[in-house]
N, C-alpha and C positions, 0 to 999 in steps of 0.2 A: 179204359178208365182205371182199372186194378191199378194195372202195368205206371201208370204214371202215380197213383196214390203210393205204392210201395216203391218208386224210384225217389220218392222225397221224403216219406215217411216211414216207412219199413212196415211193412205188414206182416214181410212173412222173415226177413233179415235184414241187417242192417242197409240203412237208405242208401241210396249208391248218390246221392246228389244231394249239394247242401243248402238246404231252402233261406238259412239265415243267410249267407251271403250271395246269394239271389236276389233278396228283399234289401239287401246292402246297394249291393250295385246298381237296381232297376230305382230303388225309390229313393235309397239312403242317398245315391248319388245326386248333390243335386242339379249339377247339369246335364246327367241322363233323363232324370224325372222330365225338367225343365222340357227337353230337345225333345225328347218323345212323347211325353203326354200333353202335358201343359200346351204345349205350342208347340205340337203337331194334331193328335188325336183330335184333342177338346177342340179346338181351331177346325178343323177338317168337319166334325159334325157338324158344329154349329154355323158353317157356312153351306150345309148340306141344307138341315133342317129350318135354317134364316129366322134362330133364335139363338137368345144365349145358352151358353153352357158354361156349369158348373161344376169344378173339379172337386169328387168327397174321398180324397185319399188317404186318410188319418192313421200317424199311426202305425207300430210294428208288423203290418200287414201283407200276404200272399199276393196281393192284386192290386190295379191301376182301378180309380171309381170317378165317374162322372154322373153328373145330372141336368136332369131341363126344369125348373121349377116357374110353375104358371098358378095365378092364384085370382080369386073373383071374389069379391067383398060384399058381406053379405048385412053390412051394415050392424050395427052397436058392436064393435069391437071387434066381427065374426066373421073369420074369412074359409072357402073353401080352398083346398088348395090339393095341387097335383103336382107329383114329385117322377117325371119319365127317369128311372135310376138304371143305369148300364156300368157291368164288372165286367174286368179283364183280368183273369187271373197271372199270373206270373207263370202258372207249370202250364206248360203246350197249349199256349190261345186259348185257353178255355174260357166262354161269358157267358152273359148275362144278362138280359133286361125285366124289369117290372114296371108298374107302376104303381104308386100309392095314392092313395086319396086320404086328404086329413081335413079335420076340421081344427078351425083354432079358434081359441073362444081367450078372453079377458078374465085371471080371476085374480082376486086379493090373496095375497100369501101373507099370512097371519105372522109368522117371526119376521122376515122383514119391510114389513107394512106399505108392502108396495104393490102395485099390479102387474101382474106378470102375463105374456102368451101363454100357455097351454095349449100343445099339439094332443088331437086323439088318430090315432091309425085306425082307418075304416074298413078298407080294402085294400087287397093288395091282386093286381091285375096281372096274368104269368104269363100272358099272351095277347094277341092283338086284337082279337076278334072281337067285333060289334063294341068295341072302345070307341069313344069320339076323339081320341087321338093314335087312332088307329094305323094314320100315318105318316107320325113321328119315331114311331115304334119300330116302323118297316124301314123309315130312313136311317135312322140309328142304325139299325140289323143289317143294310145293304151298305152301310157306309162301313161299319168295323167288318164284316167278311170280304170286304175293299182292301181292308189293310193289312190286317191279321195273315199270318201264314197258315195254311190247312186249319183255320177257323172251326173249333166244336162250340154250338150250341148246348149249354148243359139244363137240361129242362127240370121244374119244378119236382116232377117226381123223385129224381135220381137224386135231384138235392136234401131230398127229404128222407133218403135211408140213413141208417144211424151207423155210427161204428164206435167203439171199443179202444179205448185207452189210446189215443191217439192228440198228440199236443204242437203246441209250435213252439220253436227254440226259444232260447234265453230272448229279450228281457223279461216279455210278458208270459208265455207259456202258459197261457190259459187251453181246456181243453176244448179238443174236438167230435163237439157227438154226433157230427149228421156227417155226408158226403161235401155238399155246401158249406160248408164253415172249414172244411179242408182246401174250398177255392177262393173263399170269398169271407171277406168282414164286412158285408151290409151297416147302412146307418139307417136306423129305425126310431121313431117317435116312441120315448117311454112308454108311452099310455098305449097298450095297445089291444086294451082285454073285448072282447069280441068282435075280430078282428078277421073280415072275411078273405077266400081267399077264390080268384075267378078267373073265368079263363080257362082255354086246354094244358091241364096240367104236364102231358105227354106233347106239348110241342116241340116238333122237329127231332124226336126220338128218334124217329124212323135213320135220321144220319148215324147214330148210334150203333147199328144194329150189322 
């Protein structure tokens, strides 16, 4: 995991590998993107898992992002909703699955006097276990280690150590404080203030090791 952080970022000298024309070629491109995510991957799951899929790849981004988005109505405006969210990073296969659970509620927004959705982020699920989509989860998992070459799982934990001055190139160059935000740009509901988090945190670590 070093080895590939400081092969595109430098940790200890300059990057040997240029991550901006990486993200050029794999997304910028768009009949790369197109031929290999779009219709290939996304296509490939969702004839796995025999739902749709949704591509979330926004953006001057390290990674390929999809989703499965399932939602139950809970009547007066209020819907529960489940968001199966899978990254593919761009440096060495590296991914990712979660799931989120939101609620969405109806409110009035007072400057432009109209009703708006409101998403809240409830949980966020890092593993499969005793989920009721427990096995969408594992379809997803067994379909991208299907594709993927020498496929790493990067678990919860690992994503959550921090590092130190660390950015992505021009245009946006915003920074990078965790491990996770060096492989992944997540798309997450604003609202997300307590916001749990479940599941084996140290899943599939043991490949790591």
């Amino acid at each position: 995991m070093f080895g590939i952080l400081n092969q595109y970022y430098g940790l200890e000298s300059n990057a040997q590998s240029d991550i901006e024309s990486l993200i050029l070629d794999k997304i910028g491109n768009k009949n790369n993107y197109e031929n290999y995510w779009k219709n290939g991957v996304l296509k490939t799951i969702s004839e796995k898992i025999k739902n749709d899929v949704e591509g979330i790849t926004f953006g001057f981004i390290p990674n390929y992002g999809g989703q499965v988005y399932l939602s139950q109505d809970l009547g007066n405006g209020s819907f529960d909703i489940t968001q199966i969210q899978f990254y593919v990073s761009l440096l060495h296969n590296i991914y990712t699955i979660q799931i989120l659970e939101i609620t969405e509620t109806k409110e009035f927004h007072p400057t432009l006097k109209v009703i708006l959705p409101k998403q809240h982020l409830k949980e966020i699920w890092v593993s499969p276990e005793n989920h009721i989509y427990k096995s969408i989860f594992l379809k997803i998992q067994n379909t991208l280690e299907g594709i993927l070459e020498k496929p790493i799982f990067l678990p919860h934990s690992i994503q959550q150590i921090e590092l130190n001055n660390l950015k992505l190139p021009n245009p946006y160059n915003y920074p990078l404080n965790t491990i996770g935000n060096a492989f992944f740009k997540k798309i997450h509901p604003l609202h997300s203030d307590g916001c749990r988090v479940f599941g084996n945190e140290n899943y599939k670590i043991e490949e790591l090791i």
